[in-house]
GUNU-540651 format. One record per residue (C-alpha): residue number from 1; residue in one letter; x negated, y, z negated. Coordinates in Angstrom, 1 decimal. Example, Ala and Ser with C-alpha at 12.3 -4.5 7.8 and 13.67 -1.06 7.14 Angstrom:
# GUNU-540651
<atom 1; a; <-12.3; -4.5; -7.8>>,
<atom 2; s; <-13.7; -1.1; -7.1>>,
# end
This chain:
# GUNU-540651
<atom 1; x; <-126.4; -18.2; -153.4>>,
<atom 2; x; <-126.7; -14.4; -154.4>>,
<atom 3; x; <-129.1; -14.0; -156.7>>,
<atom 4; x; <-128.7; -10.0; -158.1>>,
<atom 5; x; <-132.5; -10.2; -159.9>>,
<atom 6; x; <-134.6; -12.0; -156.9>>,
<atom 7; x; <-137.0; -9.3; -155.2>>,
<atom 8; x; <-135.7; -6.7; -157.0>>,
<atom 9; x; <-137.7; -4.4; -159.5>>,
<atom 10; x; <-137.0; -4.7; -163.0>>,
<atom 11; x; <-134.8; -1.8; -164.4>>,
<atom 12; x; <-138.2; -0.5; -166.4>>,
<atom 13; x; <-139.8; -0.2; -162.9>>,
<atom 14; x; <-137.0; 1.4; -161.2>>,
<atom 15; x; <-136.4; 4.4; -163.9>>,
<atom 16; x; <-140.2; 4.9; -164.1>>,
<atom 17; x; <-141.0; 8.2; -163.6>>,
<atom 18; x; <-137.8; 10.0; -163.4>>,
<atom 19; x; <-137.0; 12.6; -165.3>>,
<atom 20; x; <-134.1; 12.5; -168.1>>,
<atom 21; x; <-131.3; 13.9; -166.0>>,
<atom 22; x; <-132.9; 11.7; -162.8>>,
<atom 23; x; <-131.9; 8.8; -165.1>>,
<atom 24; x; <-128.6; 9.6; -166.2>>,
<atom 25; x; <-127.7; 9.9; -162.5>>,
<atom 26; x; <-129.4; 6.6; -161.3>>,
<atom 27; x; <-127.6; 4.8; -163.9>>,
<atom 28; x; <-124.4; 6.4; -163.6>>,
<atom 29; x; <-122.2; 3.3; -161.9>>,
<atom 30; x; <-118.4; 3.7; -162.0>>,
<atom 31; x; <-116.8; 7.3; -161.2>>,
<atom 32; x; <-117.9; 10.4; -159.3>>,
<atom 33; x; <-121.3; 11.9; -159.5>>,
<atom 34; x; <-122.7; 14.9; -158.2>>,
<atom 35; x; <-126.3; 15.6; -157.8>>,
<atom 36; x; <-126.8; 19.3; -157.2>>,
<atom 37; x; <-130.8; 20.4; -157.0>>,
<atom 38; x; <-133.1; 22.3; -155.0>>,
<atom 39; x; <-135.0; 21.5; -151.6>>,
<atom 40; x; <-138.0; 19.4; -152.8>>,
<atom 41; x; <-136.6; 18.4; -156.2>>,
<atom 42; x; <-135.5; 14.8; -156.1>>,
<atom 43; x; <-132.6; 14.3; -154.6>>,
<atom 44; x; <-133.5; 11.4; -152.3>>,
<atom 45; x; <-135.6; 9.9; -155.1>>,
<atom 46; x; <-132.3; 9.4; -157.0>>,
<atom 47; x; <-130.5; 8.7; -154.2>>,
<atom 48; x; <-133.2; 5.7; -153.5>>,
<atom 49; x; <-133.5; 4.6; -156.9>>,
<atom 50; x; <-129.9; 4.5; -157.6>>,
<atom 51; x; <-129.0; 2.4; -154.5>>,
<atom 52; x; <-131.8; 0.0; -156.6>>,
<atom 53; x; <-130.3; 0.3; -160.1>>,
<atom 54; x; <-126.6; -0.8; -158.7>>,
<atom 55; x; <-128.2; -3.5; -157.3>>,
<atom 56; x; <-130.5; -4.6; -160.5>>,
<atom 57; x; <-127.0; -5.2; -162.0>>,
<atom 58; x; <-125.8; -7.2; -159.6>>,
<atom 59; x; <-123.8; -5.4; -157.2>>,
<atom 60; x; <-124.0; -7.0; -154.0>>,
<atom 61; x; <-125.8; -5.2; -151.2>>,
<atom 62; x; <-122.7; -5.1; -148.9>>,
<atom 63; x; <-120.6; -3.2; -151.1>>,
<atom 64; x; <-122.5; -0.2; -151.1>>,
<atom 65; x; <-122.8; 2.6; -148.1>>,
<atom 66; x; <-125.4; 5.5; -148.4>>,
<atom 67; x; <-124.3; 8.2; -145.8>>,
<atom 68; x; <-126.9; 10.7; -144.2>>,
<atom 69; x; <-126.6; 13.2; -141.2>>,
<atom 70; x; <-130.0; 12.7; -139.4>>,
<atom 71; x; <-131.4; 9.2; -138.5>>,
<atom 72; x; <-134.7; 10.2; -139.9>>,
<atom 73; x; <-133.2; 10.5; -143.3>>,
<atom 74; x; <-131.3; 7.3; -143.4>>,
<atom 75; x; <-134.5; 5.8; -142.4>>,
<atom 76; x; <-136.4; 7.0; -145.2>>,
<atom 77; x; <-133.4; 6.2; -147.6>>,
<atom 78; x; <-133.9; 2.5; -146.6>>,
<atom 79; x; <-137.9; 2.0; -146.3>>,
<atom 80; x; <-137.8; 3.4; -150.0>>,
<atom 81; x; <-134.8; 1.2; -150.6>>,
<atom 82; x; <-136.5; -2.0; -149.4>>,
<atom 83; x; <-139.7; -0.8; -151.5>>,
<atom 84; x; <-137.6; -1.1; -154.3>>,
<atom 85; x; <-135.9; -3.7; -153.7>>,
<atom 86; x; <-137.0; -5.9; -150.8>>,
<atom 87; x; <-135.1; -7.7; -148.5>>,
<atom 88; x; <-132.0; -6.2; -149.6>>,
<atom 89; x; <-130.5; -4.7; -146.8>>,
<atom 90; x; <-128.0; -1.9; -148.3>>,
<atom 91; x; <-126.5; -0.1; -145.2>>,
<atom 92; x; <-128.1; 3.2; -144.8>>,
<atom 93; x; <-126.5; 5.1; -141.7>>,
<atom 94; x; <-125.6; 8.2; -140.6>>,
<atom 95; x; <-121.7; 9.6; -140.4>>,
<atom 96; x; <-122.0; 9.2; -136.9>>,
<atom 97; x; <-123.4; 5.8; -136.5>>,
<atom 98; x; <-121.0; 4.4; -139.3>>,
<atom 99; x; <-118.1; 5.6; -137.5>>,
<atom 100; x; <-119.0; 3.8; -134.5>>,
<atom 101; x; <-119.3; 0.7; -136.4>>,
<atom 102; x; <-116.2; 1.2; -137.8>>,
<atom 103; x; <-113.8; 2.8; -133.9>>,
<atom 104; x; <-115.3; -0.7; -132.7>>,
<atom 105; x; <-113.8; -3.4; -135.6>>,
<atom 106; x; <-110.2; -0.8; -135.0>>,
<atom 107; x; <-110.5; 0.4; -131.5>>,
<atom 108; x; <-107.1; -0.6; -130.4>>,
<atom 109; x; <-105.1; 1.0; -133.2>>,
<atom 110; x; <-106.6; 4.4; -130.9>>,
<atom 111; x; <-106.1; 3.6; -127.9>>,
<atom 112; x; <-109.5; 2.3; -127.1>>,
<atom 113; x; <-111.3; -1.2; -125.9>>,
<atom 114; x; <-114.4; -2.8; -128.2>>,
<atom 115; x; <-116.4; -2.0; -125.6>>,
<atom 116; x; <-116.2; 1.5; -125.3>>,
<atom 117; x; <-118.9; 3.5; -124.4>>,
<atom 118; x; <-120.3; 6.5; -126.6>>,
<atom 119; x; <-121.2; 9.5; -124.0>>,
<atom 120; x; <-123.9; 12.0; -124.6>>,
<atom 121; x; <-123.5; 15.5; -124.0>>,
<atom 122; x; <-124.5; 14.9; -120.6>>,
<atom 123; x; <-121.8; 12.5; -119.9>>,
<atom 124; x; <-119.2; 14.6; -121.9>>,
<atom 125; x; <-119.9; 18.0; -119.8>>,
<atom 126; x; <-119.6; 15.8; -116.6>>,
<atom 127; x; <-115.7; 14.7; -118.0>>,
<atom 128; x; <-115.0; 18.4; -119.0>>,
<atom 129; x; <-115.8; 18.8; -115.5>>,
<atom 130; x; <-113.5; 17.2; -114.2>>,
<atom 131; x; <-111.0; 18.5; -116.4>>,
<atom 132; x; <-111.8; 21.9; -115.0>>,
<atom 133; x; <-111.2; 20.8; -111.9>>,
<atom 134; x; <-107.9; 19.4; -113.0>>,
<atom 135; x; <-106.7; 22.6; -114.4>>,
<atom 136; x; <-105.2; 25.0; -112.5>>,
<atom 137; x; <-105.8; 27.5; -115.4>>,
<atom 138; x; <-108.0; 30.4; -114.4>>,
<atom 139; x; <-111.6; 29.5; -116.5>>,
<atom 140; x; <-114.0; 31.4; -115.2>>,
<atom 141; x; <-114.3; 33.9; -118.0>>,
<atom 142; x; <-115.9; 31.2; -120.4>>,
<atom 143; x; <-118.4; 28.7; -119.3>>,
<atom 144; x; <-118.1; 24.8; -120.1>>,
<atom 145; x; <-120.4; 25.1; -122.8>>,
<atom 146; x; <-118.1; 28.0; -124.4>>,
<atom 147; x; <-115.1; 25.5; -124.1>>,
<atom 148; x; <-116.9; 22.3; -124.8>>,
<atom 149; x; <-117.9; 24.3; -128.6>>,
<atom 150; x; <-114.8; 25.3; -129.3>>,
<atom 151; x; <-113.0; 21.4; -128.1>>,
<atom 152; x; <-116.4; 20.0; -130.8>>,
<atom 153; x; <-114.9; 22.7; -133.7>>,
<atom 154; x; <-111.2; 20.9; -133.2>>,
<atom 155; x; <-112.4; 17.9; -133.4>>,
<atom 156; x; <-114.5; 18.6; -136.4>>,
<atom 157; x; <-111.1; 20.3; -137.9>>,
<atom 158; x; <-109.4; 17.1; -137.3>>,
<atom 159; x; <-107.3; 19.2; -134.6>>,
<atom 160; x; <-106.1; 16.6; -132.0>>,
<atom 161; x; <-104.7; 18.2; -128.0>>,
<atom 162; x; <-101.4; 17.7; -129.4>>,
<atom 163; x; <-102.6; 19.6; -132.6>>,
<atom 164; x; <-104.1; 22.3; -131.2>>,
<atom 165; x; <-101.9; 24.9; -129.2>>,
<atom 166; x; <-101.1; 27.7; -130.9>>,
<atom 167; x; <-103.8; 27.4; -133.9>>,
<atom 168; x; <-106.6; 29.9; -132.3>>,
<atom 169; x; <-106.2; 33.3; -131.8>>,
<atom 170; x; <-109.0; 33.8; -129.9>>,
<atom 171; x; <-108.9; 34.3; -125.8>>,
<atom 172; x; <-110.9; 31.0; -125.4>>,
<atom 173; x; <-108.1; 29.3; -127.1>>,
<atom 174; x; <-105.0; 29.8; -124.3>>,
<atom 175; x; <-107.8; 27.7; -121.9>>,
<atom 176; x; <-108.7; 25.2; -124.5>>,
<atom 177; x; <-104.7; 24.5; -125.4>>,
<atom 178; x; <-104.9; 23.6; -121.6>>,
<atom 179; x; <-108.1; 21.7; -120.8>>,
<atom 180; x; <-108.7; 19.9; -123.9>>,
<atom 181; x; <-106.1; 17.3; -123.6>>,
<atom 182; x; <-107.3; 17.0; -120.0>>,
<atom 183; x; <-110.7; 16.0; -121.4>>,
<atom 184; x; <-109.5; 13.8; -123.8>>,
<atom 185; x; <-107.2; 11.9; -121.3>>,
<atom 186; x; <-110.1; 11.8; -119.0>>,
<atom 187; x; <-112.2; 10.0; -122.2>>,
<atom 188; x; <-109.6; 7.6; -122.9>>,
<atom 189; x; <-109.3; 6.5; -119.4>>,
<atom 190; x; <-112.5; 5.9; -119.1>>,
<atom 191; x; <-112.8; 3.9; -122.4>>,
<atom 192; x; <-115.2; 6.1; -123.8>>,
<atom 193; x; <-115.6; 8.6; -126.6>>,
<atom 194; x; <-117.8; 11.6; -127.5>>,
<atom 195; x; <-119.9; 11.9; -130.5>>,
<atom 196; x; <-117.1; 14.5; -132.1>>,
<atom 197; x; <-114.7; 11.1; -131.2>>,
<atom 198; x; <-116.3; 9.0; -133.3>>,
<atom 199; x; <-115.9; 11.0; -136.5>>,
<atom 200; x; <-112.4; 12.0; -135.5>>,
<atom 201; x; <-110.8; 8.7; -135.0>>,
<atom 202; x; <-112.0; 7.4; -138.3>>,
<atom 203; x; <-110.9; 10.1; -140.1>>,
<atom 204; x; <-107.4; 9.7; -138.3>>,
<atom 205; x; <-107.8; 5.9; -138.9>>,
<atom 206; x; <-107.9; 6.4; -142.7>>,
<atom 207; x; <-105.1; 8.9; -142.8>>,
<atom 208; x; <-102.9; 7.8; -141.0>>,
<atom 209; x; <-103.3; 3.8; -141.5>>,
<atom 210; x; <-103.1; 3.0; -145.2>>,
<atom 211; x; <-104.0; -0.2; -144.2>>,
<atom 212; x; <-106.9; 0.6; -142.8>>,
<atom 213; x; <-108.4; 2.9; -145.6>>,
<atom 214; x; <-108.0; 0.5; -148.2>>,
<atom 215; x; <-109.8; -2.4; -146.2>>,
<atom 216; x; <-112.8; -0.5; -146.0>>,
<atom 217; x; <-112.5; 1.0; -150.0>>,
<atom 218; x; <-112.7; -2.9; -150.9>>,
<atom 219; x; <-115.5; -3.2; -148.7>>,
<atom 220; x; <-117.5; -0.8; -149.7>>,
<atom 221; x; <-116.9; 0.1; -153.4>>,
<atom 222; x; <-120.4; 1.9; -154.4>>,
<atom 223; x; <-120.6; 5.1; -151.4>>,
<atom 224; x; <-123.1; 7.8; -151.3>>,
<atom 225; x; <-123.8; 10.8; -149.1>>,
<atom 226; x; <-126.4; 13.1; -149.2>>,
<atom 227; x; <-126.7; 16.7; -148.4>>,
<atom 228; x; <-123.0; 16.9; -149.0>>,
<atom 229; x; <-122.7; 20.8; -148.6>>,
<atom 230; x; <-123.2; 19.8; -144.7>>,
<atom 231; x; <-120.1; 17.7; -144.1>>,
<atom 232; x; <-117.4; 19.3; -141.9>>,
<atom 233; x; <-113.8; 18.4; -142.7>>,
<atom 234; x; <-113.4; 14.9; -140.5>>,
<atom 235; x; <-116.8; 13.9; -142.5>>,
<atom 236; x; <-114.5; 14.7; -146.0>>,
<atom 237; x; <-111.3; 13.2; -145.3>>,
<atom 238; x; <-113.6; 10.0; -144.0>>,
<atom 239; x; <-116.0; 10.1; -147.3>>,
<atom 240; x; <-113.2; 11.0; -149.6>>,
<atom 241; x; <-110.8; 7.7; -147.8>>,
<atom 242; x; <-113.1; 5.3; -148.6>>,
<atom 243; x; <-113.1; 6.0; -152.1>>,
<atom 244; x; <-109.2; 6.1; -153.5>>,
<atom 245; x; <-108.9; 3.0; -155.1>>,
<atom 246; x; <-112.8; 2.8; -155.9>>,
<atom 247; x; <-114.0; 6.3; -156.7>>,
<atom 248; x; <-117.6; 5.7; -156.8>>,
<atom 249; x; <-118.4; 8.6; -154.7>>,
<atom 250; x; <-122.3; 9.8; -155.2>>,
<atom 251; x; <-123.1; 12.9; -153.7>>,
<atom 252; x; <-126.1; 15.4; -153.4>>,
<atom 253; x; <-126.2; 18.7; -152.7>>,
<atom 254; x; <-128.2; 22.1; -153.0>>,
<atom 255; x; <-126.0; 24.3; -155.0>>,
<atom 256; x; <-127.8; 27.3; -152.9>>,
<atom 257; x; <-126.3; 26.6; -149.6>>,
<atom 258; x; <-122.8; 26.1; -148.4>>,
# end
């Protein structure tokens, strides 16, 4: 049976040494919040110690998602986690690594088997390859690492092949109109998705599958994500989807960058 108070710190322990507005944010539990300090000021600290105050008061440990962009940082978010509260494993991930999580339990509703395989850029530039070779569009005024960047900044604008023609002005964009959904039908083909994939699907998933988006609100009802500023708009449709019909959205952020 859950127990919400074994191995966990007492709430004295877990607001010591915070400042005042450090402790209005860690106790903050129902609604938006939005952390905005410097670099080196405490963000992670609250981030940490929040994560322990929901689950002093009983949340349980599945219900909540903290959100990073590197690995490092979500490994530091749960070793101070577990030093809080140990043995309670909150799931600390990054956008990317969520998202695969996620394509794999929903795969089908995109076209895709369970098993799919997640390519690297090396793998990804040897599909665009091939999709070059496909083409009988004239390329050779932009290299595949030109047109790869501009097929990752669709992606990251939630800008599917089908979506795409006519929405850049910019000569790179008549050959990208043409070789993108080349690449992608190359991907799906193969089974497999690139790392710009894995964000776009699940942000399609929660748009465009209301069924979807509220599964995963019930399941995970307490979400964080730090270093908001940095998310790009598949990472904000899939943060903002998962809290609709819970919006207990935490977020950090350095109001100096943008």
């Amino acid at each position: 049976m859950f127990d919400p108070f074994e191995g966990s710190e007492t709430a004295e322990e877990i607001l010591a040494g915070l400042t005042e507005s450090q402790r209005q944010a860690v106790q903050h539990i129902e609604g938006p919040l939005l952390i905005l300090a410097g670099p080196g000021s405490g963000k992670t600290r609250v981030v940490t110690h929040r994560i322990a105050w929901l689950l002093e008061q009983g949340i349980h440990p599945s219900q909540i998602l903290a959100l990073t962009f590197t690995n490092k940082a979500a490994d530091e978010v749960k070793a101070r986690v577990n030093n809080l509260a140990p043995g309670r494993r909150v799931w600390t991930s990054t956008f990317h690594r969520f998202c695969a999580r996620v394509l794999r339990e929903f795969a089908p509703m995109v076209g895709l088997e369970p098993n799919f395989a997640i390519y690297d850029v090396g793998d990804s530039r040897r599909v665009l390859k091939r999709a070059l070779e496909e083409s009988d569009r004239d390329v050779s005024r932009f290299s595949p690492d030109q047109i790869a960047a501009e097929i990752s900044s669709a992606k990251n604008e939630m800008l599917r092949p089908e979506d795409y023609e006519g929405c850049s002005m910019l000569p790179i964009g008549k050959v990208v109109e043409k070789i993108y959904p080349l690449y992608q039908r190359q991907l799906l083909k193969s089974n497999a998705v690139d790392f710009d994939d894995l964000l776009l699907h699940v942000a399609m998933l929660l748009r465009e599958h209301p069924e979807v988006r509220s599964h995963l609100d019930e399941r995970y009802r307490y979400v964080m994500v730090d270093e908001y500023q940095d998310t790009n708009l598949a990472q904000y449709v899939i943060a903002r989807g998962l809290c609709l019909d819970h919006p207990n959205l935490a977020v950090t952020g350095d109001p100096d960058q943008s």
